[in-house]
C-alpha positions as a Markdown table, in Angstrom:
| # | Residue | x | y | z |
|---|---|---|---|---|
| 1 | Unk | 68.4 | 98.6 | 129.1 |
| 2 | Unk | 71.0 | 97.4 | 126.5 |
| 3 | Unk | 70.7 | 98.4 | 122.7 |
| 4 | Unk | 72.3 | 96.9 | 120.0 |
| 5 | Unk | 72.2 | 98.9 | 116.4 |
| 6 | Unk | 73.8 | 96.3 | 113.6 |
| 7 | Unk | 74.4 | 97.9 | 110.6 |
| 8 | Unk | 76.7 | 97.5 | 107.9 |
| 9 | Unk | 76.1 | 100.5 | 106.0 |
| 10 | Unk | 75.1 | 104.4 | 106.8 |
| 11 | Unk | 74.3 | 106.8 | 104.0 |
| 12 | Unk | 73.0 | 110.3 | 103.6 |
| 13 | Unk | 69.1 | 110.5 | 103.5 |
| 14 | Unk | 69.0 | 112.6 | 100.3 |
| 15 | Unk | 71.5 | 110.9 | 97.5 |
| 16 | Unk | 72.1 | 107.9 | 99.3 |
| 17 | Unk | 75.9 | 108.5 | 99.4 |
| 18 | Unk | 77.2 | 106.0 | 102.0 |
| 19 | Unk | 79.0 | 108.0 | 104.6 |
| 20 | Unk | 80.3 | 104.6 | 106.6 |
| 21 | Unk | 80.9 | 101.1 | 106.2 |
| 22 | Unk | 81.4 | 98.3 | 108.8 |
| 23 | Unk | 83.0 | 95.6 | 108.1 |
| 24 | Unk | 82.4 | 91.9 | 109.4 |
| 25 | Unk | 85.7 | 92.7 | 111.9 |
| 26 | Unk | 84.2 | 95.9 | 112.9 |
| 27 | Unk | 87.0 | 98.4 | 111.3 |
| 28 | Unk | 84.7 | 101.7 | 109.9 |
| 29 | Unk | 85.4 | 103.0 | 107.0 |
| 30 | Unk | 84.0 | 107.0 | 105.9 |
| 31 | Unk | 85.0 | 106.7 | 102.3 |
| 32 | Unk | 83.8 | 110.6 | 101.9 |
| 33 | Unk | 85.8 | 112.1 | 104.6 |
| 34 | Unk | 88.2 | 114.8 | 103.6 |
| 35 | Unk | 91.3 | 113.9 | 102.5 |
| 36 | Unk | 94.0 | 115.0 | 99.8 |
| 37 | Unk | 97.7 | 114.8 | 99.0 |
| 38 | Unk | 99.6 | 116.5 | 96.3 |
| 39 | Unk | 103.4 | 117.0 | 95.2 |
| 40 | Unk | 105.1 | 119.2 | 92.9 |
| 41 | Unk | 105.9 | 118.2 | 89.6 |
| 42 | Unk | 108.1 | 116.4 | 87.3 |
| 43 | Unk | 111.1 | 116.6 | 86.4 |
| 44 | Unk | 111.8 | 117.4 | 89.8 |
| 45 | Unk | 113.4 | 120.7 | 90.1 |
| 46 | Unk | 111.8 | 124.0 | 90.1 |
| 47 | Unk | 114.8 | 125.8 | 90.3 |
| 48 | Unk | 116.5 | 129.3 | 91.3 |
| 49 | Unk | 113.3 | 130.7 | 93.3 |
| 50 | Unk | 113.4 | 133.6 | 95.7 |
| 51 | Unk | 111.3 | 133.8 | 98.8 |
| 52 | Unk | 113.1 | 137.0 | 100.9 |
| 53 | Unk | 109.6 | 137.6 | 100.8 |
| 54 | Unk | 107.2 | 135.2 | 102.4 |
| 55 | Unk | 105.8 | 133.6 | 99.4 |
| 56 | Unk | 103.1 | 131.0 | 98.4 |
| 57 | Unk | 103.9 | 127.9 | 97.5 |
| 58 | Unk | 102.9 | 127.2 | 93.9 |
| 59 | Unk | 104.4 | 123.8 | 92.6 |
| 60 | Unk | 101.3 | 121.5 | 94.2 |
| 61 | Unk | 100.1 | 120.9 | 91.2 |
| 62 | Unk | 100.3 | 117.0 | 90.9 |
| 63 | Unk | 97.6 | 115.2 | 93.4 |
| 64 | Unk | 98.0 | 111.8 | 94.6 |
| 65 | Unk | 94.5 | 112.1 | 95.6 |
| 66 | Unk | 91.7 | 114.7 | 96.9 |
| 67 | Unk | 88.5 | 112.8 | 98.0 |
| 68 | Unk | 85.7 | 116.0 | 97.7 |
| 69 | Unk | 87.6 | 118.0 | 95.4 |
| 70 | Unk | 88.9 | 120.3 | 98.1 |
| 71 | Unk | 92.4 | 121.0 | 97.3 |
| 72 | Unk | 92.7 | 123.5 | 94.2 |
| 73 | Unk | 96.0 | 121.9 | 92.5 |
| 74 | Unk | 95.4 | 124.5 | 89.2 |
| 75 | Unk | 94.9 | 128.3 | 90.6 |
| 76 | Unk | 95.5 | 129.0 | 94.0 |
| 77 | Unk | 97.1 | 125.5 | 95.4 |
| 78 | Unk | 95.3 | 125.5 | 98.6 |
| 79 | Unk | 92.6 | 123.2 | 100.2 |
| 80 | Unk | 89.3 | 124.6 | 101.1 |
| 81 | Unk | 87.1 | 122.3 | 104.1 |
| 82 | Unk | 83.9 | 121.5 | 103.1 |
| 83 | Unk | 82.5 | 121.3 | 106.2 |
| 84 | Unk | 83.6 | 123.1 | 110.0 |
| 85 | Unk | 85.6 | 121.0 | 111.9 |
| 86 | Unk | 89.6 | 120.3 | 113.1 |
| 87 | Unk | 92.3 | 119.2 | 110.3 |
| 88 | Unk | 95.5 | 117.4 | 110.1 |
| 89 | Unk | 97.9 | 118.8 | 107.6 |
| 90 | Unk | 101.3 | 118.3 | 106.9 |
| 91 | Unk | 104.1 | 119.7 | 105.0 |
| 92 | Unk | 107.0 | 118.1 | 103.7 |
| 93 | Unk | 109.1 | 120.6 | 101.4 |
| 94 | Unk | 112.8 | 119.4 | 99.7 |
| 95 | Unk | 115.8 | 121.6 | 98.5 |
| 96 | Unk | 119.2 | 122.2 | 97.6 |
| 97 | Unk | 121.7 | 125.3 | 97.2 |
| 98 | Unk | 120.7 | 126.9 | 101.0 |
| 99 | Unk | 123.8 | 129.2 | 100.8 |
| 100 | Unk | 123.5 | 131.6 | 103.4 |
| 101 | Unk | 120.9 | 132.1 | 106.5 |
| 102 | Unk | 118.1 | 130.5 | 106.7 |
| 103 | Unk | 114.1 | 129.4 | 105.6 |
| 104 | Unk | 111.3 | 128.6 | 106.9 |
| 105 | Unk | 107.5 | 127.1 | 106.1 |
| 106 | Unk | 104.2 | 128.2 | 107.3 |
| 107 | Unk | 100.9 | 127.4 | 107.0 |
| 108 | Unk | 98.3 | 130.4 | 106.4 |
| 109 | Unk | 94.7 | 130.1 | 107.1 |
| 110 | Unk | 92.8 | 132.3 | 105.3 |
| 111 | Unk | 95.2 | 134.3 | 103.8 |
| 112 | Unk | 97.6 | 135.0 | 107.2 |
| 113 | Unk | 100.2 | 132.8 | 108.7 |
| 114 | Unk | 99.0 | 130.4 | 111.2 |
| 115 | Unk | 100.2 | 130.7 | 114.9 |
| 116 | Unk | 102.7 | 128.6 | 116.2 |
| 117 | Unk | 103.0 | 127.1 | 112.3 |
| 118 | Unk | 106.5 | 127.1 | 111.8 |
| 119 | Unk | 108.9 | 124.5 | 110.2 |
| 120 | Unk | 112.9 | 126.3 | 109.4 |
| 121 | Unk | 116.0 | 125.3 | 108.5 |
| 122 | Unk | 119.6 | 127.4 | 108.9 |
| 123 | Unk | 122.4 | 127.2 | 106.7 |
| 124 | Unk | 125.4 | 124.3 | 106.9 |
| 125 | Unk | 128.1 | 124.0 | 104.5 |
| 126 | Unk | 127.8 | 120.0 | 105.2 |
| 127 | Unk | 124.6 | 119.5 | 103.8 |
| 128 | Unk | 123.6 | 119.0 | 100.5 |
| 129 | Unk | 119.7 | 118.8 | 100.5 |
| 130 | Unk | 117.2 | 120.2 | 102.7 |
| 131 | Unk | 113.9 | 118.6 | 104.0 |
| 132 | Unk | 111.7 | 120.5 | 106.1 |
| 133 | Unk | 108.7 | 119.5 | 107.8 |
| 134 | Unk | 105.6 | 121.0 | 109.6 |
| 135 | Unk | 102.1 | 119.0 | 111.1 |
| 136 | Unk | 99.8 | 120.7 | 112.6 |
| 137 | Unk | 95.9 | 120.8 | 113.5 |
| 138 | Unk | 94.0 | 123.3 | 112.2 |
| 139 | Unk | 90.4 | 124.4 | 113.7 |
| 140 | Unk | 88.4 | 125.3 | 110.1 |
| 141 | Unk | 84.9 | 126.8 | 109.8 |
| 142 | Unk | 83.3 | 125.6 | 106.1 |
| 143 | Unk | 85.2 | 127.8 | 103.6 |
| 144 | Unk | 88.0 | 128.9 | 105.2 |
| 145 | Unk | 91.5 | 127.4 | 103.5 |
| 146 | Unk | 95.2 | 127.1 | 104.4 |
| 147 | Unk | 97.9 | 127.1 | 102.1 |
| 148 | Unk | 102.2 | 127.0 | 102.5 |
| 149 | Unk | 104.3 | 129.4 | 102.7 |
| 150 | Unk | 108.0 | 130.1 | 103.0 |
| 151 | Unk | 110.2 | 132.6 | 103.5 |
| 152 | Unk | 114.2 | 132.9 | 103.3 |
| 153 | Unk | 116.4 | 135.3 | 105.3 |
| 154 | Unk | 119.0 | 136.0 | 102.7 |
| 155 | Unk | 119.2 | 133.0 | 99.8 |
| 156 | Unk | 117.8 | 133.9 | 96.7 |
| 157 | Unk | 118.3 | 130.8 | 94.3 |
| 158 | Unk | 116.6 | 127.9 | 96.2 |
| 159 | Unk | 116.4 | 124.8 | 94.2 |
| 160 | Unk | 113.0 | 122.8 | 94.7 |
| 161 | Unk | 113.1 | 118.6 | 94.7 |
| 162 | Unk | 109.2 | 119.8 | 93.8 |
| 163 | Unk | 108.1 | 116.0 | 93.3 |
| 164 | Unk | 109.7 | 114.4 | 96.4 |
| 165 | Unk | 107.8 | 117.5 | 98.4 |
| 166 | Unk | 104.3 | 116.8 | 99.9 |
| 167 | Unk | 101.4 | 118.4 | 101.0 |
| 168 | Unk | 98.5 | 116.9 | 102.4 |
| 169 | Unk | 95.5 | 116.9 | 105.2 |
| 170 | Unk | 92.2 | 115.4 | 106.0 |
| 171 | Unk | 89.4 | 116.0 | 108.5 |
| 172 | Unk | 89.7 | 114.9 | 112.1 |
| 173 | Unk | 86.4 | 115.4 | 113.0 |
């Protein structure tokens, strides 16, 4: 027995908030999935910061965009998943003036540093500016949150490129 379902539209039983689209092609669209980017500010540089402590990053406070209003980008610059389920995030953090050893980014779920989460960089007198980056999936029960941090072995006057730096996820499924 062969079924065939042609819709063009789902939505939620209760508000009628359409949860996918289908297009005449057949490309789906969930235009309330999970999703947010936000960047540091600008002028650009957040300058002469310490983190010979691991330390929260605290400059995302510029989204690009945050479909469910997940990512707190005014208090504790984290996002929070609405609902369980696995998550892409990504990291992308700029910076100059590494002058000895080196730093590191993690992501923290919940308030402690996410295993195998690790994105560093060591000193060299050759370069100028600094990009580190760090992807990973994250397993996330409703409520729980993940947030960046970094850490430096030794340099205490990192200078931020805060609005070329990124961070960003959205549900998997």
């Amino acid at each position: 027995m062969t079924s065939i379902l042609k819709v063009s539209e789902i939505q939620d039983p209760t508000n009628s908030n359409t949860a996918l689209t289908i297009d005449s092609a057949g490309r789906v669209l969930m235009p309330q999935r999970p999703v947010f980017r936000a960047t540091g500010p600008s002028p650009s540089n957040v300058t002469n910061q310490n983190y010979t402590t691991t330390t929260k990053l605290t400059f995302w406070n510029n989204e690009m965009f945050d479909v469910g209003s997940n990512f707190d980008a005014a208090t504790n610059y984290r996002f929070t998943a609405p609902i369980t389920g696995y998550y892409q995030f990504n990291c992308n953090v700029q910076f100059r003036d590494l002058v000895s050893g080196e730093v590191a980014i993690y992501f923290y779920k919940n308030g402690s540093a996410y295993t195998g989460a690790r994105g560093e960089a060591k000193t060299d007198a050759t370069i100028d500016r600094w990009q580190l980056n760090l992807n990973d999936v994250i397993q996330l029960d409703a409520t729980d949150y993940v947030e960046v941090y970094m850490w430096s072995s030794a340099d205490t006057n990192l200078d931020f490129i805060a609005n070329e730096s990124s961070f960003s996820g959205y549900l998997i499924g």
